[in-house]
N, C-alpha and C positions, 0 to 999 in steps of 0.2 A: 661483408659476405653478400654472397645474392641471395637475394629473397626471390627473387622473379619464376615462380612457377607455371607450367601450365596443366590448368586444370582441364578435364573433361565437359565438352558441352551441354554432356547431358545429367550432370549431377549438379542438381538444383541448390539453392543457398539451405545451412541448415542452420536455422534462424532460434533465435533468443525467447520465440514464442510461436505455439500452432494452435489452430483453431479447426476442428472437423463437426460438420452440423449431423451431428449423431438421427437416427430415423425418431427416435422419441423427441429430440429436440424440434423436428421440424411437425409431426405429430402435436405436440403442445403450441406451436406456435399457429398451427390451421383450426387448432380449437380457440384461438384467439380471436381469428379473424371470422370463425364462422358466428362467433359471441356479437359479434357487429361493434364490439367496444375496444377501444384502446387504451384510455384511461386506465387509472389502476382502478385492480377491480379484485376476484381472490385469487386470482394467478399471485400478485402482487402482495397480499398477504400473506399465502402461503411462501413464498419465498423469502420473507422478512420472517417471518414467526421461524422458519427452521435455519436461518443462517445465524438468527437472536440466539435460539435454541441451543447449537450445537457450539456456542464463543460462550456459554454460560449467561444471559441475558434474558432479562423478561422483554424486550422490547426490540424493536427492528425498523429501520425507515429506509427506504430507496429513492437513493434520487440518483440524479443524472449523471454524477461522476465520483470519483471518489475525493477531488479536490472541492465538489460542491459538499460532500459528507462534512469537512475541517470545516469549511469557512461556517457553515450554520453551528456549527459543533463550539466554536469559537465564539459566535455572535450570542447562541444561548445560555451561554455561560457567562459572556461580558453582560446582556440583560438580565439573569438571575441574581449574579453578585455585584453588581453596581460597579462595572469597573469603570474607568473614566480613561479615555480617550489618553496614549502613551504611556497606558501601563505596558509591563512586561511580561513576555511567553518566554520560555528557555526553549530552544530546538535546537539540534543536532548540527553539527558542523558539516554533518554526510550526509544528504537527506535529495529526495526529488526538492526540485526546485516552488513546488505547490506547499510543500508544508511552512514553509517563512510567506509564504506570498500573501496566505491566507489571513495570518498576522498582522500584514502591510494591510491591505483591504480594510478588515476591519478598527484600522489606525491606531492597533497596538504597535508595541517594539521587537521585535525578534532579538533575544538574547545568544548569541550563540553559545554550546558547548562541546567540549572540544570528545572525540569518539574513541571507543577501545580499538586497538591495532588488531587486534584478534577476531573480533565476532563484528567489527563495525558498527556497532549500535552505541548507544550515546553512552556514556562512560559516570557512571553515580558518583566517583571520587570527586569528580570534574565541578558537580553541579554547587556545593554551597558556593565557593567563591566567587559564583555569576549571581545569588541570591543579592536582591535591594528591596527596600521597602517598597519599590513597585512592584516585585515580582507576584505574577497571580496565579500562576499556571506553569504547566512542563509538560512539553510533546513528545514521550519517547516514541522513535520509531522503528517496530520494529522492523528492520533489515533485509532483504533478498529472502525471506520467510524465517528468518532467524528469530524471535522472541527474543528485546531487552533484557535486563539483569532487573527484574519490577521490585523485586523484595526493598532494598534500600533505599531505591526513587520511592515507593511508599511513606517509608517511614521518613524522608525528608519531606515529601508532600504534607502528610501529617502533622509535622513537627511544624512546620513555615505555615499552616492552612494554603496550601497550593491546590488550583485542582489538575488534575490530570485527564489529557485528551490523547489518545494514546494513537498514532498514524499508525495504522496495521494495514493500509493500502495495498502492500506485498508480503503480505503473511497471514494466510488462515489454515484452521484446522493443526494447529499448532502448541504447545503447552507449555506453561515456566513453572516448573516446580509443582505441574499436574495442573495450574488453573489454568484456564485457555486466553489465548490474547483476547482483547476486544472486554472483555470484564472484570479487569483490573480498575480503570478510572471513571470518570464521569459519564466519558462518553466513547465508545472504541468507533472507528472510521477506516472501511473496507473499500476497497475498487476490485470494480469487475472490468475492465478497461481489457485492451487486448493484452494476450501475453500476460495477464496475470493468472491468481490461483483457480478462481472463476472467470468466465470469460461472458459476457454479453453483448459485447459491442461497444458502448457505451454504459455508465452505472458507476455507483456506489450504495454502500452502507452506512447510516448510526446501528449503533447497538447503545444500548442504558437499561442502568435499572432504576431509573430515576421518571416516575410518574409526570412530574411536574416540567423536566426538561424533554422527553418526550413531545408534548402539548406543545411547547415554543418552541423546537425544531417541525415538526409538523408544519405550522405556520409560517415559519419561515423559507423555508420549499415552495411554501404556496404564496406566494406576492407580500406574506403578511396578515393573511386571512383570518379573521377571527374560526378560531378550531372549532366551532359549532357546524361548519359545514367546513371541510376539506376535499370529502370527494363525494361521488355523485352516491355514493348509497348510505349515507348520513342520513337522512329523509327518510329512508323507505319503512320506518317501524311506527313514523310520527305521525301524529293525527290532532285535529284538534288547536288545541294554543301552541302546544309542541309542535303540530307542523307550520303554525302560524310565526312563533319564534324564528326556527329554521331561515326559512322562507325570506324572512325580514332582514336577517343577516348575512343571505349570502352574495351581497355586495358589502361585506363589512370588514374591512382592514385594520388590523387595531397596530401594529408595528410595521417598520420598513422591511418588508420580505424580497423575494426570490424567484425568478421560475425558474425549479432547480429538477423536476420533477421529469420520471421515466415513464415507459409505457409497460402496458401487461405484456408486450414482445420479449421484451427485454428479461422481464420477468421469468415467462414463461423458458429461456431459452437457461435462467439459472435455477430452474427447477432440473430440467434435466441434464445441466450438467451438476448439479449437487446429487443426484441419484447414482452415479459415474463417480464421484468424488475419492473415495476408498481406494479403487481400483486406479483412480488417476495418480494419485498421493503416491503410493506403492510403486506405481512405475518411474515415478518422479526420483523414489529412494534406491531403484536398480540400476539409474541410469547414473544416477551418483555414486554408487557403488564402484561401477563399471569403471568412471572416472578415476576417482580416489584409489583404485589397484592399478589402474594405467598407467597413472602417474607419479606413483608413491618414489618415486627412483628421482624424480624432478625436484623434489623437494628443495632442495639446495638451489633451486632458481625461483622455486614459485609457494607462496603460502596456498596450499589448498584448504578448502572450507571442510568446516567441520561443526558441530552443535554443541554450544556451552555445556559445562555438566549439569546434570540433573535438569537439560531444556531440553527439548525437540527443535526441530529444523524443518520447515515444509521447502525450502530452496525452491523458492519462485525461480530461482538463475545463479546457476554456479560460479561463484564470485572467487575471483585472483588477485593475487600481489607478487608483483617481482621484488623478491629477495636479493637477487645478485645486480650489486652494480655496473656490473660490464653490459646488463641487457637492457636496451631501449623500449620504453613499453611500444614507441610507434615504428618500432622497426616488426616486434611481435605482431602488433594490431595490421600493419600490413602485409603482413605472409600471410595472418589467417581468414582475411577479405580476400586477398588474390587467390586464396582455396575455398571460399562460398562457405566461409566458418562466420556467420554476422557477427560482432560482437557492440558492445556498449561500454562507455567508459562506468566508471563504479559511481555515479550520481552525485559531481563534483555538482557544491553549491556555490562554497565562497569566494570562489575562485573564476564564477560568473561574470563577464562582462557590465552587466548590469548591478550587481554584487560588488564590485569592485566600485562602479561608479557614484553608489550609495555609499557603504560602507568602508572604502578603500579596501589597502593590502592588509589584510589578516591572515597572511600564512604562521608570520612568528610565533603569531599568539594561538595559533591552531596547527599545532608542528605534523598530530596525527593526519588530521586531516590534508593538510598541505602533503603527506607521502604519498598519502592514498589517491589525493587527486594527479599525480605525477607516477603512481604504478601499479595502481588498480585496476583491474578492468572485468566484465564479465560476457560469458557464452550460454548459451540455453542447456535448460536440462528438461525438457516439456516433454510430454506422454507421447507426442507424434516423434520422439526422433529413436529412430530404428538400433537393433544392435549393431549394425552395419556401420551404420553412421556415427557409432557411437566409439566404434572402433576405426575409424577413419579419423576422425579428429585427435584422437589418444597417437595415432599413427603423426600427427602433421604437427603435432608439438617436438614430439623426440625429433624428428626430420628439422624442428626449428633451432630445438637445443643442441644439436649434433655436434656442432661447430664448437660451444662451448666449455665442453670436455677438456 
């Protein structure tokens, strides 16, 4: 068939993710710089305390990405439980290529396990058979803003003493069974990165309710820094031998740390889009809506997304699977680039070059994932894409399926 369209010059790509610097956003960010301070400061607290707040969390830290979130997330939890260099993490066979990396880094083992074909998230049936006496941990992640199946992965967590570091990098504001992602495990780890659920540029999240791993993610953000001084307003109540302490310590590194750390810019700019967040979510679920009635007829060629029962769905990006095998996923993915449709493969890991040359071929042994990475794919559903556009693309699938019939 031909694929070879031509498209119009003046209709721009409608991309996988948008970003718009709302008046309030740039409002908080000239209060930023009128403060003369960049470092974090309570821009930075405030945005931690209500991103903690609303995933269920007494606690909140930002740093620089959401792949710095894991690796400290991982490292303080190998230093509180003593794990020993090749222990094992269980992670998803589908997953961004950051959540095993983190793993490697910190010179644990990345266990793979193999994903449900339905929702993409790591699959609970899957995971005892991957348990060994070194296993210490399990990374569910949750999916395209899908929320994991956590009921089960708990109670294996439990059962084995696993801890659990849950990658919610693309999914918040989100619920399993009414509890919110990010306060399920030890430690929940968010990104604000582009094209996610928040956007700053740059950024991620910890969330914990855990006191004591709080204090050593802290420190680990910061070079290693003993947490008596972290940031510059640590000092300012102290007088005395207390400010003498302080003072004395803040060249003092007690562990191998990081600089892993954001600015109040960044901050400041996921304040105001957390004020927007309701109204962004909501559009996010009309434009899915919109999708999901366009295409209901498609069915027979393409799995559309949908939300486990009794879950919620924030859909960072509306994720597909070709169903029919007469269709080529790169015959698809090329019609709908040559119509300014961007799209992204569905976050093949093992199937990585560099995956490969570690680990070799684990397709056999990862059947799901091996489909998924051969006819998964996904398109944006973000708050900036118009009803227009939303019916333009619903338009340029049927114009692809046509043939098919």
């Amino acid at each position: 068939m031909d694929n070879q369209v031509n498209v119009s010059a003046k209709r721009s790509q409608i991309g996988v993710g948008g970003f718009n610097v709302s008046a309030r956003a740039k409002q908080l960010v000239m209060e930023v710089l009128d403060s003369n301070r960049l470092t974090a400061g309570p821009k930075m607290a405030q945005f931690e305390k209500e991103i903690a707040a609303i995933h269920g969390c007494k606690y909140g830290l930002m740093s620089n990405s959401g792949t710095s979130a894991l690796h400290i997330a991982l490292a303080a939890l190998k230093e509180k439980y003593n794990w020993q260099d090749g222990d094992e993490v269980l992670v998803p066979a589908v997953t961004f290529v950051a959540t095993s990396n983190v793993v490697i880094y910190n010179n644990l083992k990345p266990v793979f396990v193999d994903v449900d074909p339905r929702y993409y998230c790591l699959d609970p049936t899957k995971i005892e058979e991957k348990i060994t006496p070194r296993t210490r941990a399990v990374m569910p992640v949750h999916l395209a803003g899908q929320p994991c199946d956590m009921e089960p992965i708990l109670k294996i967590a439990e059962r084995d003493n696993l801890r659990i570091v849950e990658d919610s990098a693309e999914t918040m504001f989100a619920c399993d069974k009414g509890r919110p992602v990010g306060s399920f495990g030890d430690v929940g780890c968010f990104s604000t990165y582009a094209a996610h659920m928040i956007t700053t540029g740059v950024g991620g999240l910890c969330t914990t309710n855990d006191p004591k791993l709080i204090v050593i993610l802290k420190s680990l953000m910061n070079h290693g820094r003993d947490s008596i001084y972290i940031t510059i307003d640590d000092d300012k109540a102290a007088k005395g031998d207390e400010l003498f302490q302080i003072a004395d310590s803040r060249f003092s590194f007690v562990r191998l740390g990081h600089s892993f750390r954001c600015t109040e810019m960044e901050a400041a700019l996921g304040i105001a889009q957390l004020e927007e967040h309701k109204q962004a979510c909501a559009r996010r679920l009309e434009i899915v809506a919109q999708y999901n009635k366009g295409m209901a007829d498609l069915q027979n060629f393409l799995q559309l997304p949908c939300p486990r029962p009794e879950s919620e769905h924030s859909y960072m990006f509306y994720a597909l699977t070709i169903l029919d095998e007469r269709v080529k996923r790169d015959d698809l993915i090329r019609f709908l680039e040559d119509n300014s449709i961007e799209t992204r493969y569905l976050l093949p890991l093992i199937n990585q070059p560099i995956y490969r040359d570690i680990f070799g071929n684990l397709d056999d042994e990862f059947p799901v994932a091996a489909w998924l990475n051969q006819n998964a794919f996904y398109i944006g559903c973000h708050p900036d894409i118009s009803d227009e556009e939303t019916e333009y693309v619903i338009e340029k699938f049927h114009e692809f399926f046509r043939s098919y019939r």
